[in-house]
N, C-alpha and C positions, 0 to 999 in steps of 0.2 A: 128032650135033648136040648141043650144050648149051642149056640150060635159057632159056638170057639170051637167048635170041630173044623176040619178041613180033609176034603177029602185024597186020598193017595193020588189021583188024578190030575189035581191042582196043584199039590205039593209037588209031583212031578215037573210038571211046568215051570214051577216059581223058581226048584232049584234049576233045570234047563235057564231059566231067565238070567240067574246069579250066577252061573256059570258062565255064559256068553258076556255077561257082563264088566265077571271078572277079566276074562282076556281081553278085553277093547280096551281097559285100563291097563293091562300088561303093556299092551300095544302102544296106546299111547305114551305112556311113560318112557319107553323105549325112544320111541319118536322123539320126545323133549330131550331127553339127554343128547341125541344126535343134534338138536338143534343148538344146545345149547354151548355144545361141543364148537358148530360151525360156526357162532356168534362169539366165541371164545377166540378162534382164529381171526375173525373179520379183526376185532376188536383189538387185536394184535396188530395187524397192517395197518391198520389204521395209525396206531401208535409211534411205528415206524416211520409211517409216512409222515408226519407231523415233525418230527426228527427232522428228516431229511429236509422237508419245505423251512425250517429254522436257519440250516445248516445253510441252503441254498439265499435265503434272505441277507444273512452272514455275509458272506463272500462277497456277495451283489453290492454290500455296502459298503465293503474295505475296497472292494475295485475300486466304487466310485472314489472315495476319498481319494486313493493313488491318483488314479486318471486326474484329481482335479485337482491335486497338489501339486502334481507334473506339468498342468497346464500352467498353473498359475504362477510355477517355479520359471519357466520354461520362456514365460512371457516377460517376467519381470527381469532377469536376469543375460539370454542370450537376445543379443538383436544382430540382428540380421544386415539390414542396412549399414551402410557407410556413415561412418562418420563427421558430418560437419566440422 
């Protein structure tokens, strides 16, 4: 007899093996799509966020401009004191 027999015993086994095998990749696979799903939202807030911190830099810089046209407007133009 040669070698390349196997017996129903083993072969038993090996599909039991391919089997459990099969479902832990089911499983995982599953699992990555949920991940990939939540890294999909992160990655969205993120986005949004970055917007916003833009939007918020924006503002911060025309105030200043105002606030420092107003001073400078403010300073050169009304006085306050009496006139000599």
């Amino acid at each position: 007899m040669s070698d390349d027999h196997i017996s129903p015993r083993e072969f038993g086994r090996l599909e039991s093996e391919v089997s459990t095998l099969t479902e832990l990749v089911k499983a995982q696979t599953v699992a990555m799509q949920l991940m990939s799903a939540r890294l999909d939202t992160m990655n969205q807030t993120l986005t949004e966020a970055k917007g916003g911190w833009r939007m918020l830099m924006m503002l911060g810089g025309v105030a200043g401009l105002i606030g420092t046209f107003l001073g400078w407007f403010l300073t050169h133009t009304i006085h306050i004191a009496p006139k000599p």
